[in-house]
C-alpha positions as CSV (number, residue, x, y, z in Angstrom):
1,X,-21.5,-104.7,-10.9
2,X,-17.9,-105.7,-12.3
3,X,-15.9,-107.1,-9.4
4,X,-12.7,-105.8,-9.3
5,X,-10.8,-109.1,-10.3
6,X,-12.5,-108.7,-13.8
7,X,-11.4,-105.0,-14.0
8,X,-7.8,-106.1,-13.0
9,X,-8.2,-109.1,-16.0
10,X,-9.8,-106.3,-18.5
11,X,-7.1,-103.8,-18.2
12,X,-4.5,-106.4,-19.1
13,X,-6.8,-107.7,-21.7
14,X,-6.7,-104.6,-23.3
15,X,-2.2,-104.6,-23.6
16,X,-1.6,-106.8,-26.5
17,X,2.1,-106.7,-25.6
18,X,1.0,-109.0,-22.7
19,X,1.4,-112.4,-23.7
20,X,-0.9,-115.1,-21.4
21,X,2.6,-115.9,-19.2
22,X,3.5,-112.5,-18.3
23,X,-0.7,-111.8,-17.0
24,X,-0.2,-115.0,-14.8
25,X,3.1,-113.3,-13.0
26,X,1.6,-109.4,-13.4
27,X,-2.0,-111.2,-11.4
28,X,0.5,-112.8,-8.8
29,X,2.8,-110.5,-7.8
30,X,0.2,-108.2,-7.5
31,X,-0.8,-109.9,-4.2
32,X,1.8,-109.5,-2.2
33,X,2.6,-105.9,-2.7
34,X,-1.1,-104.4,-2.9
35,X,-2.2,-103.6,0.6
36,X,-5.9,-103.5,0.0
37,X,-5.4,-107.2,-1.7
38,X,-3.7,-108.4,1.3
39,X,-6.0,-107.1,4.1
40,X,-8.3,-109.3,2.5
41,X,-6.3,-112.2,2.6
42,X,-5.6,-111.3,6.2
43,X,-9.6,-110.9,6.9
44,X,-10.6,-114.4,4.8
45,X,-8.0,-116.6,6.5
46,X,-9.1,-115.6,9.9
47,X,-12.1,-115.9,9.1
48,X,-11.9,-119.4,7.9
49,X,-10.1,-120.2,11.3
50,X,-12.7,-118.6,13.2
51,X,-15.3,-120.7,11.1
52,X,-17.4,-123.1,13.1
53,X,-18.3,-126.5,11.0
54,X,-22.0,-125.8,11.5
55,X,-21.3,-122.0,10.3
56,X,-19.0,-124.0,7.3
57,X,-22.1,-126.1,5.7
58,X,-24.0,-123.2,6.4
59,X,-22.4,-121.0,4.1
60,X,-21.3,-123.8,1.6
61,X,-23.9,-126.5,1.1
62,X,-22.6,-126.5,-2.1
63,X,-18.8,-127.0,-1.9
64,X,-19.7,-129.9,0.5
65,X,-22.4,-131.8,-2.2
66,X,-19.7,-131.4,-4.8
67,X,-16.5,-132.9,-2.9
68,X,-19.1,-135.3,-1.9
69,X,-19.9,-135.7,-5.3
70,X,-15.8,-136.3,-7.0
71,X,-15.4,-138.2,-3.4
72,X,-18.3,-140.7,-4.2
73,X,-16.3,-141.9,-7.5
74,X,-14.1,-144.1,-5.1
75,X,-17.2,-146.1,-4.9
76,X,-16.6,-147.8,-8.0
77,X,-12.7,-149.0,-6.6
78,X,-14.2,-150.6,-3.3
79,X,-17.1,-152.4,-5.6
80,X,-15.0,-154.2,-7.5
81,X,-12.1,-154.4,-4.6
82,X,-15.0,-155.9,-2.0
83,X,-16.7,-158.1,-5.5
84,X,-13.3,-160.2,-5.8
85,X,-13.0,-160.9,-2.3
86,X,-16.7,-161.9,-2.2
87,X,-16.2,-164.4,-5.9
88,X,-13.3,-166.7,-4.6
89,X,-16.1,-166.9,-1.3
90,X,-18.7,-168.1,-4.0
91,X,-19.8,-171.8,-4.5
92,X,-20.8,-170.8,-8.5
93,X,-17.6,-169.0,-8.7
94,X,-15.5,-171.9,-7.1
95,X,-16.7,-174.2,-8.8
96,X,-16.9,-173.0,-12.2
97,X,-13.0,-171.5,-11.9
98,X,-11.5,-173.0,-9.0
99,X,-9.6,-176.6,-7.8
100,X,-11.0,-179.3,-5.6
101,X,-8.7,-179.2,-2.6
102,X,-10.5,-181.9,-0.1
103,X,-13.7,-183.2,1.1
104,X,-13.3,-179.7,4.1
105,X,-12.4,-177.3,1.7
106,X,-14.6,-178.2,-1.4
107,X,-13.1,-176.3,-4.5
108,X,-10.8,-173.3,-4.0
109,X,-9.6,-170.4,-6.5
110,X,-5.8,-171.4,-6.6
111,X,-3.7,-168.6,-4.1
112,X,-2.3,-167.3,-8.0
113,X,-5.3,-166.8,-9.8
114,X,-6.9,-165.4,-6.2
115,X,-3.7,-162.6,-5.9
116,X,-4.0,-161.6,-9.9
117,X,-7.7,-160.8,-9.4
118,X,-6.8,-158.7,-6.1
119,X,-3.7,-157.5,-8.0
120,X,-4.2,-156.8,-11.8
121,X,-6.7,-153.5,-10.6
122,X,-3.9,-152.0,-8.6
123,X,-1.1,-152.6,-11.5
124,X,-4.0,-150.5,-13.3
125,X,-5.0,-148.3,-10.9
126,X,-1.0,-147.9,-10.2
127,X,-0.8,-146.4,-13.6
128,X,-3.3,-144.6,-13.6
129,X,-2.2,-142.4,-10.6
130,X,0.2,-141.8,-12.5
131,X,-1.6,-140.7,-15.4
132,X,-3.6,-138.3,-13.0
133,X,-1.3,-136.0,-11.8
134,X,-0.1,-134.3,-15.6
135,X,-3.3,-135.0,-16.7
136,X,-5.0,-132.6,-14.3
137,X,-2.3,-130.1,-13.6
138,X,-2.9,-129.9,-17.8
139,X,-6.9,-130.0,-18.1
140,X,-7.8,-129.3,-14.4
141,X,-10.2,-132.3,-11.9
142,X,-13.7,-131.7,-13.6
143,X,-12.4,-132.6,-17.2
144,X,-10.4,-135.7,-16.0
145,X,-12.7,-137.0,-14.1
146,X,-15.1,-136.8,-17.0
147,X,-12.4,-138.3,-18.9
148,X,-11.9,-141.5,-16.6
149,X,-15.5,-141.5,-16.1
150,X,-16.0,-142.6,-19.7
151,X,-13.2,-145.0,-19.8
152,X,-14.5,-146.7,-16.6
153,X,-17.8,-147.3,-18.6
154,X,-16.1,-148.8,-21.7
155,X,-13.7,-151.1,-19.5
156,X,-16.3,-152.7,-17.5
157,X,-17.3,-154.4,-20.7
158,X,-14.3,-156.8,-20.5
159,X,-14.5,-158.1,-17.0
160,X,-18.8,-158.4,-17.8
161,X,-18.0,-160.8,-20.7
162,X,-14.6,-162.6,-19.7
163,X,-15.3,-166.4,-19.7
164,X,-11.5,-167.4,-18.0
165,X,-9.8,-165.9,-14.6
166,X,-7.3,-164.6,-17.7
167,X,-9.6,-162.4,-19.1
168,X,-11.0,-161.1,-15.6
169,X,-7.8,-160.3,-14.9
170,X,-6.8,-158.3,-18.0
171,X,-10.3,-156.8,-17.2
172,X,-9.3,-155.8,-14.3
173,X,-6.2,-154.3,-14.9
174,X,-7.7,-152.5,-17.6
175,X,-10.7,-150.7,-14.8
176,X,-8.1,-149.8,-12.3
177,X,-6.1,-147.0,-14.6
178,X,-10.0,-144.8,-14.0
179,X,-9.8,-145.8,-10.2
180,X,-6.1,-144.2,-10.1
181,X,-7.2,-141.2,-11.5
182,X,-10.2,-141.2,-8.9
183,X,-8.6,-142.0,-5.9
184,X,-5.6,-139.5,-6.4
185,X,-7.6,-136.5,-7.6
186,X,-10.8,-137.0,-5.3
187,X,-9.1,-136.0,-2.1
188,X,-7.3,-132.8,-3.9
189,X,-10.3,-131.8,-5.2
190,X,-12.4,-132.1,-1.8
191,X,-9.6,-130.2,0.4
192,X,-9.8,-127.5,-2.1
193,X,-13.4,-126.5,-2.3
194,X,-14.6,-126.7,1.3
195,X,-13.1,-124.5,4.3
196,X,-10.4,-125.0,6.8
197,X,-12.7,-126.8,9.3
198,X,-14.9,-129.4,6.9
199,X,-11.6,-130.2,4.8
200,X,-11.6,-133.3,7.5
201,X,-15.0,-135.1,7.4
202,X,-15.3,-134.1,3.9
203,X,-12.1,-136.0,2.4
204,X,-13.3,-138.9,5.2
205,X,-16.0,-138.9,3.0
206,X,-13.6,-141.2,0.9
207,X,-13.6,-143.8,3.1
208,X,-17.5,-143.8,3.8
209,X,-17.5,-144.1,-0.4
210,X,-15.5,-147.7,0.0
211,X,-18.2,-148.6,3.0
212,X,-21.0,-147.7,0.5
213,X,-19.3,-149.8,-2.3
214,X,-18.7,-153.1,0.0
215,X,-22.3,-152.9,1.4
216,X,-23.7,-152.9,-2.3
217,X,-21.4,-155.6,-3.0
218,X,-22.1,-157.3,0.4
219,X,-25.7,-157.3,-0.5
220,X,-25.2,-158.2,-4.2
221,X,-23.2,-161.2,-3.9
222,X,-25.3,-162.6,-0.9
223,X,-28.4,-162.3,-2.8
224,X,-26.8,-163.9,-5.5
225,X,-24.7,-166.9,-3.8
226,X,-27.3,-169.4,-3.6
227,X,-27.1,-169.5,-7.9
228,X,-25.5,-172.3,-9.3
229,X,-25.2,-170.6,-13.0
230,X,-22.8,-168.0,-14.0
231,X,-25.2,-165.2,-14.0
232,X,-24.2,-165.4,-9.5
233,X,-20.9,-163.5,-10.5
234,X,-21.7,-161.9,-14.4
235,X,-24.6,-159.9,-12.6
236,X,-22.8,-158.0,-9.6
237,X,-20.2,-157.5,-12.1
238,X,-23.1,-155.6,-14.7
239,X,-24.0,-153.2,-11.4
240,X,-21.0,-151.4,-12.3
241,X,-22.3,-149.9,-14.6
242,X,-24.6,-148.1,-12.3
243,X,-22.1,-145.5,-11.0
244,X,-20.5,-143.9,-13.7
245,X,-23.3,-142.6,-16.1
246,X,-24.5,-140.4,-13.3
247,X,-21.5,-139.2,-11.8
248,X,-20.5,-138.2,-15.5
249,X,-23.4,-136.1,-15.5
250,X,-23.1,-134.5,-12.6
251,X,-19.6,-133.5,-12.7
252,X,-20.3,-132.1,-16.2
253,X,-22.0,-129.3,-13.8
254,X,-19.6,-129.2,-11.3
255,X,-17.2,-126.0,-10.8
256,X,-13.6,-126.4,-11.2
257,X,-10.9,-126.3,-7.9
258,X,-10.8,-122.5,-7.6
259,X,-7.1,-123.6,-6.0
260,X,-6.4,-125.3,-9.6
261,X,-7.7,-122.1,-11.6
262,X,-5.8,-119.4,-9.8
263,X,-2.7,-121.4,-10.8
264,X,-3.6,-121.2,-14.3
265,X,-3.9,-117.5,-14.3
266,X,-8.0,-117.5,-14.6
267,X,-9.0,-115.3,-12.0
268,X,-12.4,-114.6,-13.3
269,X,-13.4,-117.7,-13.3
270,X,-11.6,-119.0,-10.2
271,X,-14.5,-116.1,-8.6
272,X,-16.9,-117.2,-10.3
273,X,-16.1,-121.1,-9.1
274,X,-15.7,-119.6,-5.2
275,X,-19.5,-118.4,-5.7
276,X,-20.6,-121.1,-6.9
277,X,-19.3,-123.2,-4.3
278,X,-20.5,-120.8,-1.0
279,X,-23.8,-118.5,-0.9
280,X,-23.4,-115.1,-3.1
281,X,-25.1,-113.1,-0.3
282,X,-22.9,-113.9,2.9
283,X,-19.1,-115.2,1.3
284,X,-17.0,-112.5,0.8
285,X,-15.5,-114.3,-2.5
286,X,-13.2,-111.7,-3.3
287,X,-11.0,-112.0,-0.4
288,X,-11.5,-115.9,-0.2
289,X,-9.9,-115.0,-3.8
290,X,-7.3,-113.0,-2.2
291,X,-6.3,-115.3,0.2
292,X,-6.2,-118.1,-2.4
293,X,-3.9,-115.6,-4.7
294,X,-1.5,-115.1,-2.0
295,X,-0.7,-118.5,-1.3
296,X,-0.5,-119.6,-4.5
297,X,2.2,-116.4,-5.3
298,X,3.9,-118.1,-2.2
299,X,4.5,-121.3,-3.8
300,X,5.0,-119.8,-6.9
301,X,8.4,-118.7,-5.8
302,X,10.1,-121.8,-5.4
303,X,9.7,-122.4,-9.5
304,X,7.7,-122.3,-12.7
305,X,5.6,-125.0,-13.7
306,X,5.4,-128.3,-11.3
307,X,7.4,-131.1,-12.5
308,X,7.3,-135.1,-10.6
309,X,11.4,-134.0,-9.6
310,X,10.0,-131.2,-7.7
311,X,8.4,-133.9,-5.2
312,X,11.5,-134.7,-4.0
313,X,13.2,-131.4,-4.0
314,X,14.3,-129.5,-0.4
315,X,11.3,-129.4,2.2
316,X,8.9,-130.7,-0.4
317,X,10.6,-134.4,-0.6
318,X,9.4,-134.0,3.6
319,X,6.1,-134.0,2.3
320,X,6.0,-136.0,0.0
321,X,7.5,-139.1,2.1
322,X,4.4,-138.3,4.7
323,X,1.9,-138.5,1.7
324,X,3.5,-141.9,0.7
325,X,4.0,-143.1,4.5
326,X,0.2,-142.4,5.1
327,X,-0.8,-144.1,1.9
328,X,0.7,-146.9,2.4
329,X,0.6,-147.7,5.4
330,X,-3.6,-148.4,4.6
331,X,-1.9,-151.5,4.1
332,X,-0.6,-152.6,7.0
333,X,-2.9,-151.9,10.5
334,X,-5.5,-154.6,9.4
335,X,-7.3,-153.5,5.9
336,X,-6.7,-156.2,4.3
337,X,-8.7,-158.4,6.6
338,X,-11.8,-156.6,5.9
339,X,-11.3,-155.9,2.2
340,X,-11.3,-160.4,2.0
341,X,-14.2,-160.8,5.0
342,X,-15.8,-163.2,3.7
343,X,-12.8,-165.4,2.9
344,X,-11.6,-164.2,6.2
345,X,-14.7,-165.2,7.8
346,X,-14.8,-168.8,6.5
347,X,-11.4,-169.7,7.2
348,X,-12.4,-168.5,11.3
349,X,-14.5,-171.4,10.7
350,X,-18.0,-169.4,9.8
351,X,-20.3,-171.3,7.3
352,X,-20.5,-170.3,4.0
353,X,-23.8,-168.6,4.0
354,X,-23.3,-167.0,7.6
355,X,-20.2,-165.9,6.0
356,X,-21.7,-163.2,3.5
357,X,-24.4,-162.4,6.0
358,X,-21.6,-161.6,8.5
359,X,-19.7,-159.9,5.6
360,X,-22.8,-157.7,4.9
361,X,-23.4,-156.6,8.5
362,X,-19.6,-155.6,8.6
363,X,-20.0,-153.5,5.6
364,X,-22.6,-151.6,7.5
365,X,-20.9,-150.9,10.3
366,X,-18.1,-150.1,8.9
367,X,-20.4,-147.1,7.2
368,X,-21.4,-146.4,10.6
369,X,-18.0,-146.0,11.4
370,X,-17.2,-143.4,8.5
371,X,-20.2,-141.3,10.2
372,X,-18.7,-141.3,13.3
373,X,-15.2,-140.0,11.6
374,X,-16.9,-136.8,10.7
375,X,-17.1,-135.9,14.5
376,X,-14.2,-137.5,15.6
377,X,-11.9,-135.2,13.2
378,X,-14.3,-132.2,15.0
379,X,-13.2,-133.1,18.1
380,X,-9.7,-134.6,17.8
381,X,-6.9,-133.8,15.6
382,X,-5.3,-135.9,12.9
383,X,-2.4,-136.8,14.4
384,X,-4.2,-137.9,17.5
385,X,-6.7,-140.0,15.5
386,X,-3.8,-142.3,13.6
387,X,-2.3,-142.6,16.5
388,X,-4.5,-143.7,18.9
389,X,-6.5,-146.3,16.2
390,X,-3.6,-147.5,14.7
391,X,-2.2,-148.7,18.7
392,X,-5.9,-150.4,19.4
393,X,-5.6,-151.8,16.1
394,X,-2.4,-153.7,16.9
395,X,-3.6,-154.8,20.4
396,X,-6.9,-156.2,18.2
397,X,-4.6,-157.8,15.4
398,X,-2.6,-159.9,18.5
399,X,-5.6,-160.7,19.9
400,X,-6.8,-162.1,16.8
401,X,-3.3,-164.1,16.6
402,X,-3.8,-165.6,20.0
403,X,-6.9,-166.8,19.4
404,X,-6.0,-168.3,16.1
405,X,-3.0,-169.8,18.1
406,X,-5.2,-172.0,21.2
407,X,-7.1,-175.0,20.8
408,X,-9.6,-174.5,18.3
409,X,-13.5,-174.7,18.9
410,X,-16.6,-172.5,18.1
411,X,-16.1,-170.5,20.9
412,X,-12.4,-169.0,19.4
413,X,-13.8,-169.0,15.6
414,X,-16.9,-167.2,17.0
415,X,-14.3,-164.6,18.5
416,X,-12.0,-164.6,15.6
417,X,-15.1,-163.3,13.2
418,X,-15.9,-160.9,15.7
419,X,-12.0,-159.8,16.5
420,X,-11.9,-159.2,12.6
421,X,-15.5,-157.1,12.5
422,X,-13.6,-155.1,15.3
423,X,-10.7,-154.3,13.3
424,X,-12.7,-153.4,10.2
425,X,-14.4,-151.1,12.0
426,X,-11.5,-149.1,14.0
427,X,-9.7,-148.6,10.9
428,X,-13.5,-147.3,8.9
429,X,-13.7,-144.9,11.7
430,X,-9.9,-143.8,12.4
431,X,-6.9,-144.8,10.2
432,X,-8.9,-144.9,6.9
433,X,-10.8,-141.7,6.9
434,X,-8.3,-139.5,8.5
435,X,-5.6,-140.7,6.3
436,X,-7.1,-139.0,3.5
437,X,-7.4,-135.9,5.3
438,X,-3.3,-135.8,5.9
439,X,-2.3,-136.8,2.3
440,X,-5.0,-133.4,0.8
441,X,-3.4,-131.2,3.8
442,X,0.5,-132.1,3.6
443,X,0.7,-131.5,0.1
444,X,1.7,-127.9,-1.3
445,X,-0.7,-126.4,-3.5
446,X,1.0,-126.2,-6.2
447,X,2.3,-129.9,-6.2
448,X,-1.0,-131.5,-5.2
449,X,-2.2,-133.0,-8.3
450,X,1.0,-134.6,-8.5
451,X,1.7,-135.4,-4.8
452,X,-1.4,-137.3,-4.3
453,X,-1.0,-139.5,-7.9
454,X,2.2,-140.1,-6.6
455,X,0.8,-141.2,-3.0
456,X,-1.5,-143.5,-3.9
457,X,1.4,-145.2,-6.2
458,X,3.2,-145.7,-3.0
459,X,-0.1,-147.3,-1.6
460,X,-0.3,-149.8,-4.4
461,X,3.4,-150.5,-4.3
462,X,2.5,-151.7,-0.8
463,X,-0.7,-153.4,-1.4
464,X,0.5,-155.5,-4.2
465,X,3.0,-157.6,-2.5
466,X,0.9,-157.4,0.6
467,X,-2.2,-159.1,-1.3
468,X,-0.2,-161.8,-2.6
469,X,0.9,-162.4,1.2
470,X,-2.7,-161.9,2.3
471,X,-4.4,-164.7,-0.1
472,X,-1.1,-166.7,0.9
473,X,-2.4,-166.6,4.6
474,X,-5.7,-167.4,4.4
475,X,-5.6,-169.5,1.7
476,X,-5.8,-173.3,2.3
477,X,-4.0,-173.9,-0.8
478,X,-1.4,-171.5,1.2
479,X,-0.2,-171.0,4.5
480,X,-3.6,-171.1,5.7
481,X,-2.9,-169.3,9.1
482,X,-6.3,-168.0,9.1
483,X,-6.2,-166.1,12.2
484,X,-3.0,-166.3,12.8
485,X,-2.2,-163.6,10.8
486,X,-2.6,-161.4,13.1
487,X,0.3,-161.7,14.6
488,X,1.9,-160.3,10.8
489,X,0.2,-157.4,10.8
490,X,0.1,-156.3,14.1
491,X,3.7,-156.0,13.5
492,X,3.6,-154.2,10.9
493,X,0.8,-152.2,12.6
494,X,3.0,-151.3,15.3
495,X,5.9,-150.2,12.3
496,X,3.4,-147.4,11.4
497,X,2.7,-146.5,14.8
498,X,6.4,-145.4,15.7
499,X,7.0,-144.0,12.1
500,X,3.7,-141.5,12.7
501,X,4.8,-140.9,16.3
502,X,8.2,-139.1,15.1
503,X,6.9,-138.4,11.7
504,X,3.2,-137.3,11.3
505,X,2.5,-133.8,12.3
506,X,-0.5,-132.0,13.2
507,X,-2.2,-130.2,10.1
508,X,-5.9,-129.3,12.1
509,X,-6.9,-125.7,11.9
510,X,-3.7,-124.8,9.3
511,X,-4.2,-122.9,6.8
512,X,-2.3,-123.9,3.7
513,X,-0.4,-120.8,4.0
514,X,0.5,-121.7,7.2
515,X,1.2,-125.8,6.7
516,X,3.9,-124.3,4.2
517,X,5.3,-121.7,6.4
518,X,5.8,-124.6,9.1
519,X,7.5,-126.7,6.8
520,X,9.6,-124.4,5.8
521,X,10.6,-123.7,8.5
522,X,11.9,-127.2,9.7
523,X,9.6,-127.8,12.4
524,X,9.6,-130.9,14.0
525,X,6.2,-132.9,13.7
526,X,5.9,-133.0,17.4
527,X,5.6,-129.0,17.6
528,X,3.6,-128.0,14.4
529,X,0.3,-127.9,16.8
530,X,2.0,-125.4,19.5
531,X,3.9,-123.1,16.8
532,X,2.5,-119.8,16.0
533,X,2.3,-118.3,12.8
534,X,1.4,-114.9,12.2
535,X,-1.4,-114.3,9.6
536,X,1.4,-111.4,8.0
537,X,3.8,-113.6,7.6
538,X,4.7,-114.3,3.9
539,X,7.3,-116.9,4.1
């Protein structure tokens, strides 16, 4: 039977005079003036809020294996992320690269050497967010991520080899560009293929992505830290290579965003993508593709093709400063404590080897965590989430401070290790996971490529300087607070707090139709959950 979206693409087929432009604004403006169309955009949005998240997988197993799928490419950022904070904890590594400090301290990687190897893969991975968001709008998320898929493959081969910290680094630098592109399309992609209620626990699945990526490192780098040869840091650097091959593979048979191929005027496929991605016998695909049309003719109205300036245009530079204010602040409510454990762990005063074991154990609660997420953003709503685990962050990050601060024994190491496998695991079950959910959900369609890229740059412009301050506190060649840093990033935790109390609305249950409607509008973050929007209303 021919669906009535290929009828509507056939008859303009057949009108030479219509170039591909003018089908794209024929196709769009159809929606809003064609009753029949927008009764079913009426009767799939309500349906999607009347959705329950059981009913959700239900109907789309698929949609949720392949977000899972694009989400599960983050793993290979938190591998390497997690494998440099475990190397400057290595005796091989140490000693082979590193400076004898004293008799306590053995050999140390110098505080420099220990920031460029946090901070060449962010310069990278800050470029290529960049990279992502033109790239994508262009060739669409399944071909880019191919794309950076293969890339990721070839520049492993530089770190693998690199004989100096100067060619790690470069090697480095040269992986991140493929993370950018992962971590800014990855959420975009998973908010767009899943309904209204599994767009949270699905993009959480980000964060349970860097859990899975720091316990294989965890695990690695213990088995491996008893080596005295070179092969204790060149083989969890080869395991790498076990992520990409695969996940090339299978995204070769993924469908594209049906979100992403509306806005490029292929309406047959975009169909043909929304069955793919729900069961053909129960989803009514043509008004999903209805709905999807009419939002997308919404945005369209504000202007032709999206540019980076349109960002920070009128209520869309609103947006856009949320995105970047979530991002970044990823930085600041005690994750970089967990992404350096292990070095965090022996400067509480933890023994080397008890160190990695106690690294390994956070890695897997912190995956616990992420599992918990999935019900929390069920049962909560975003806004109440960040909030509440960013405030008992900051209470655990003073803590930590005071007990850095007393008279030292084995008693306040003991509950500085524990203190810091606390934090880790708040923010693996709160701030992390539902901070992906708010950057996919505050974006406009029809900017999210771009918004996201443009997000996580914001998140590396934070996390660079905050790494070199991080390896400057624990550092003995630094500041060596140790615990005492705390007190640094409680504050800062406490900064995000107040910023997301007058800032960070509610986005749970909102359609995108409605999110832009509400911003539109004005409304202040504190009343987006109590406003009403009508499902006529076209704004």
């Amino acid at each position: 039977m021919t669906s009535n979206v290929e009828k509507r693409d056939a008859t303009l087929d057949d009108a030479p005079e219509v170039d591909e432009l003018q089908k794209k604004n024929i196709l769009q403006s159809e929606i809003l003036v064609d009753p029949n169309l927008m009764s079913n955009a009426f009767d799939a949005e309500n349906r999607e809020h009347e959705m329950g998240v059981w009913e959700a997988v239900k109907l789309h197993p698929m949609a949720c294996f392949w977000a899972f799928i694009f989400c599960f490419t983050i793993v290979m950022e938190s591998f390497d992320m997690f494998l440099n904070g475990n190397f400057v904890a290595q005796a091989a590594f140490k000693k082979r690269y590193g400076v004898y400090v004293d008799e306590a301290s053995g050999y140390q990687i110098e505080t420099k050497w220990q920031s460029a190897l946090f901070q060449s893969g962010q310069c990278g991975a800050f470029v290529g967010v960049f990279l992502a968001g033109p790239i994508t709008t262009r060739l669409g998320y399944r071909w880019t991520t191919i794309a950076a898929l293969v890339l990721m493959n070839a520049t492993i081969f530089i770190s693998f080899f690199a004989d100096s910290l100067a060619v790690l680094t470069i090697g480095q630098a040269f992986e991140g560009v493929p993370w950018g592109i992962f971590i800014a399309n990855s959420p975009a992609y998973a908010s767009e293929v899943v309904p209204l209620v599994l767009r949270g626990a699905l993009t959480g699945t980000l964060q349970m992505s860097w859990s899975i990526g720091s316990i294989i490192v965890a695990g690695a780098t213990y088995g491996f830290n008893k080596r005295e040869d070179q092969w204790a840091w060149r083989i969890p650097l080869a395991l790498q290579w076990i992520f990409p091959t695969p996940l090339l593979i299978l995204i070769f048979f993924a469908p594209e965003s049906p979100w992403w191929l509306i806005r490029n005027g292929r309406r047959a496929e975009a169909l043909k993508s929304i069955e793919r991605l729900g069961r053909k016998s129960t989803e009514k695909s043509e008004e999903t593709l209805a709905m999807m049309e009419r939002t997308v003719e919404i945005e369209a109205k504000t202007g032709g093709e999206p540019t980076l300036l349109d960002l920070v245009k009128g209520v869309d530079l609103r947006r856009t400063i949320i995105t970047c204010l979530m991002y970044a602040s990823q930085n600041f409510a005690g994750n970089l404590i967990a992404n350096q454990a292990t070095f965090f762990f022996e400067q509480a005063g933890m023994s080397n080897d008890f160190s990695f074991q106690l690294n390994l154990i956070n890695s897997c609660l912190q995956l616990v965590a992420n599992f918990g997420s999935w019900f929390l953003s069920g049962w909560f709503g975003r806004r109440t989430i960040y909030l509440y685990g960013t405030a008992f962050n900051f209470t655990m990050l003073v803590l930590l401070g005071i007990c850095a601060t007393i008279p030292q024994n084995t008693s306040t190491n003991y509950a500085q290790a524990c203190l810091g496998v606390i934090i880790s695991f708040v923010y693996a079950g709160t701030l992390g996971p539902i901070s992906y959910s708010i950057i996919a959900e505050t974006s406009s369609v029809r900017l999210r490529a771009l918004s996201t890229g443009v997000g996580r740059a914001a998140y590396y412009v934070a996390e660079i300087p905050m790494i070199y301050l991080a390896s400057q506190m624990l550092n003995p060649t630094g500041w060596n607070l140790a615990g005492k840093c705390g007190y640094i990033w409680g504050g800062t935790a406490a900064i995000c707090w107040v910023a997301a109390y007058f800032g960070l609305p509610e986005l749970k249950h909102r359609s995108y139709r409605e999110v832009d409607i509400l911003f539109n509008r004005k409304v202040s973050a504190r009343k987006f959950k109590t406003t009403v929007i009508d499902v006529r209303d076209n704004e």
